[in-house]
N, C-alpha and C positions, 0 to 999 in steps of 0.2 A: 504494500500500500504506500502511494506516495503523500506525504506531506506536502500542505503549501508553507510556504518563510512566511513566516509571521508580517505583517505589516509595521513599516518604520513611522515611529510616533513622532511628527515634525511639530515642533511648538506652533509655527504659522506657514499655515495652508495659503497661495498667494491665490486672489481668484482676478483676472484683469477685466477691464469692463467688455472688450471684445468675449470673453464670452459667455456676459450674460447674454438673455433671450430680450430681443424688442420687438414689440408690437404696437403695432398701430392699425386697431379695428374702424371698420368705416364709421362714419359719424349716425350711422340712423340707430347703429345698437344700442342707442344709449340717449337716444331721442334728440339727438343733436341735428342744424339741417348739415346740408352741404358743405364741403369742405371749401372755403374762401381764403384766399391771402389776405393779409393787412398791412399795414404800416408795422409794425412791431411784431409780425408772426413769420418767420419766413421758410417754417417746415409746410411739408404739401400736406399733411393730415395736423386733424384737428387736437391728436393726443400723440404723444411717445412716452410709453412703457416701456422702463427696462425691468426684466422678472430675473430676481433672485436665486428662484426654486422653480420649478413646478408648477404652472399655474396659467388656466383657461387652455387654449390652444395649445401651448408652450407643454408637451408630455415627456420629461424625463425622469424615466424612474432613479438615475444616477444622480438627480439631483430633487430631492423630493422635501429636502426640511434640512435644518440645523438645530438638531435638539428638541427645544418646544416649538422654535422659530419654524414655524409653515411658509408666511410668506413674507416677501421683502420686495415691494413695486416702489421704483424711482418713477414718479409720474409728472411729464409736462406737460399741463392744459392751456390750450389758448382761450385769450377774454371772449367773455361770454357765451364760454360751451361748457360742460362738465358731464356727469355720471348721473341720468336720471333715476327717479327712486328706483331703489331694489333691494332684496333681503339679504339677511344672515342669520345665520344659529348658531349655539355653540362653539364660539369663537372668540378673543380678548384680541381688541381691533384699534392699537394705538396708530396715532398720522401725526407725521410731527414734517411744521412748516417750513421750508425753507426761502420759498421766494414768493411773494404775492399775497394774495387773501384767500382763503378756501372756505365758502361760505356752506354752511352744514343744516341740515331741516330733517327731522325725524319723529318717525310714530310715536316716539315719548313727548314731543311736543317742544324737543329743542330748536330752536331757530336763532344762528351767530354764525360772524365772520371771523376769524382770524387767522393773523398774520405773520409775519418770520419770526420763528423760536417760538413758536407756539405748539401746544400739544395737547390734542384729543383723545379721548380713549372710548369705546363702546366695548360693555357686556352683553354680546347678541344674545346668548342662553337661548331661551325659547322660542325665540325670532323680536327680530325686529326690523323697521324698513326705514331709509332713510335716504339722500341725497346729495351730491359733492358737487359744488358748482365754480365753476371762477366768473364770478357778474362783476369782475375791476376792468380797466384796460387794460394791464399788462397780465403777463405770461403768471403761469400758478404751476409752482412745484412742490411736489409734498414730497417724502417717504410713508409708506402706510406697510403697517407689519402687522399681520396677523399669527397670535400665540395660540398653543392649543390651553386651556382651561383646567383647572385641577378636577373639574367636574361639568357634567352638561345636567343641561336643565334651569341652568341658575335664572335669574331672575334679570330680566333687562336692563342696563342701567347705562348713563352716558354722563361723561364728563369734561371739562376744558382747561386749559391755564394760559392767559394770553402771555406773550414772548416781549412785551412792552421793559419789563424789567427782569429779563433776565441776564443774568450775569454770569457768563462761559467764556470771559477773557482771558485765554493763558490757563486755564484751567474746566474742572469737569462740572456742571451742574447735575447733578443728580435726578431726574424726571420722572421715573417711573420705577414702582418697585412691589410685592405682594402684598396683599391685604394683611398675610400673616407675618409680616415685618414690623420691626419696630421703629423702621427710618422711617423719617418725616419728607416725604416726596408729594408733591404736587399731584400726579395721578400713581392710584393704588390699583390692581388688577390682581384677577383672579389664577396666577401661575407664577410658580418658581421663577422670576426672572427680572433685572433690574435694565432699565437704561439710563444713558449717560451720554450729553452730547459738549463737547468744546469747539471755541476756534483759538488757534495758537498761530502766534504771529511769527514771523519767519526769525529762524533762530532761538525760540523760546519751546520748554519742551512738556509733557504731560506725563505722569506715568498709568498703565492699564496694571495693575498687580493682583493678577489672576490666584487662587487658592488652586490647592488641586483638588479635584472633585468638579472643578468649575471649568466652563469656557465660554467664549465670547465671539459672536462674529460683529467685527468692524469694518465701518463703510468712508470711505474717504467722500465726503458728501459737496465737499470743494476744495478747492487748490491741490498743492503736492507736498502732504507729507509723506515722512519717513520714519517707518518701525525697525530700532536698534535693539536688540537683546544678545543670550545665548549663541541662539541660531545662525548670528550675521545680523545682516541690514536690507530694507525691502523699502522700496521705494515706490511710491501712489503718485495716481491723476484722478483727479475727479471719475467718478461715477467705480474705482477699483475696490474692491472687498478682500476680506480675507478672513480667515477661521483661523481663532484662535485656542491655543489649550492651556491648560491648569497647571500649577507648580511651575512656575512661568513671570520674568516681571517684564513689561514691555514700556519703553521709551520712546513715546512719540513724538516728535519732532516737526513744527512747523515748518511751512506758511500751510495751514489747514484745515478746515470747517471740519469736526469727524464725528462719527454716532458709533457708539457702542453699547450693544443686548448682552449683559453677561444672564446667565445659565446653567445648569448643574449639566455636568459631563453625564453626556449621552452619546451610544456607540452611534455612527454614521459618520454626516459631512460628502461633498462633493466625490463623488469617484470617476467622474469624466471624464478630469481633468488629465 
């Protein structure tokens, strides 16, 4: 009987943005008209998705989750088109803004805009239906990650924190973390899992100091930083990702807007690559 060699445990998995999956669906799937150019729009479709994982169209079993992480959509919407109502279930559904206004309307009766550094979260649990629009002039990018839940069934619930005062200069704001935690974050969710976003100015640095048991995927969400550890040194452009692992301290390095989901170590991660 032959054995296979064990797989090499690399601290960071590098993922570049060539090859995530981009989509760009026609504009009626989502009740949008016609696709138009404008003054300030100058892609030919009305949305650009880049997919993390897995997700609609996009079918790879080789890349299907990180951990809790299901899904991770880089989303660009031009003004005054977005995401007509539609549902979910069973799902913990943070959007965290990075360019624009992303204006929100749902079955629980919420109705708000907001803008860069801002963060929402939905407990779909039993369902709930809701809407993503950009009604500014200018261009709308979010990040929107969808976590699996400690539990389904839970009870619908939605929440905000506008980005007006937040402060991630040079270092990490804390955003998002478990109902069963004892940190005080701005949105609570229902799963093992914390986010954290910075921008660090060129030459100033952040550290990510991972436990073991834990990991984290990180998105270089602008500019070009640089992750120094153990491992070497890895170098980003906007829109590059990368899986990180636990027992692990990692030094990142400006000029760079970056988001980090830490998570308890769970077997998977990319195998395509």
């Amino acid at each position: 009987m032959i054995s296979k060699a064990p797989q090499l445990r690399t601290a960071l998995r590098y993922i570049p943005s060539d090859k995530l999956f981009v989509s760009e669906p026609v504009p009626r799937m989502f009740g949008n008209p016609p696709n138009k150019r404008t003054e300030n729009w100058t892609n030919d479709n009305w949305l650009k998705s880049r997919f993390h994982f897995s997700f609609a169209e996009y079918n790879n079993f080789g890349n299907s989750n990180y951990g809790v992480l299901r899904v991770m959509n880089d989303d660009l919407v031009q003004p005054k088109r977005g995401f007509g109502t539609h549902g979910h279930r069973n799902m913990e559904i943070v959007t965290y803004v990075v360019q624009g206004k992303l204006s929100h309307q749902d079955s629980l009766g919420t109705k708000e805009s907001l803008g860069r550094g801002s963060i929402q979260f939905m407990t779909a649990g039993t369902g709930v239906a809701h809407s993503e629009t950009n009604d500014d002039q200018e261009p709308l990018r979010f990040i929107q990650m969808w976590l699996l839940p400690t539990s389904n069934g839970l009870k619908p619930n939605y929440g905000s924190m506008c980005g007006d005062n937040l402060d991630l200069t040079n270092k990490f704001a804390h955003l998002v973390s478990s109902v069963e935690s004892s940190r005080d974050t701005p949105v609570k969710i229902n799963c093992d899992a914390n986010i954290q976003v910075a921008e660090i100015s060129k030459g100033k640095t952040v550290e990510i100091d991972l436990k073991e048991g834990r990991q984290a995927y990180f998105l270089a969400v602008e500019g070009n930083p640089v992750i120094s550890g153990s491992f070497g040194k890895q170098s980003f452009k906007q829109h590059d990702a990368a899986e990180l692992k636990g027992g692990e301290s990692f030094i990142v390095q400006g000029p760079g807007h970056v988001l980090v989901v830490e998570m308890a170590e769970a077997e998977g991660g990319r195998t395509d690559l």
